[in-house]
C-alpha positions, 0 to 999 in steps of 0.5 A, spaced: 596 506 476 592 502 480 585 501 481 581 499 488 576 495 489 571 497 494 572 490 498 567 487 502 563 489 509 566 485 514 565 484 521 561 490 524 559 494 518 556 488 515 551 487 522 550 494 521 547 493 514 543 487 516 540 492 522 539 498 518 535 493 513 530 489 518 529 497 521 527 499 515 522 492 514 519 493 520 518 501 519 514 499 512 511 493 515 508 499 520 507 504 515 503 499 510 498 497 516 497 504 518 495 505 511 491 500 510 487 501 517 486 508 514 483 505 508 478 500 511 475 505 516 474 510 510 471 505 506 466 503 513 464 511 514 461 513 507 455 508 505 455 504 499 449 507 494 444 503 492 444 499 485 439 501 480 437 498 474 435 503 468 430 499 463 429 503 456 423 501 451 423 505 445 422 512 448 421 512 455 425 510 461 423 506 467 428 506 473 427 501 478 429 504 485 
């Protein structure tokens, strides 16, 4: 019996993968931006909370507001 390689794309297979390789960059490219414009515009929506500062002596505590 002999065994059979799989032989390597020539010519018009092999364009065809380097195609369908930079379709799929770009299509990600696209994606990750989209996300991240996403991302950004809800961060911009809520307000950021106001930091406070908890001071406790013995047994009460004061907030700094």
């Amino acid at each position: 019996m002999t065994t059979r390689r799989a032989a390597k794309p020539k010519g018009f297979r092999r364009f065809e993968r380097w195609l369908v390789g930079l379709a799929f960059a770009i299509i990600a490219f696209v994606l990750e931006k989209v996300v991240m414009r996403s991302v950004r515009r809800k961060g911009e929506a809520t307000p950021a909370e106001e930091i406070t500062t908890v001071v406790s002596t013995g047994g009460e505590v004061d907030v700094d507001l």
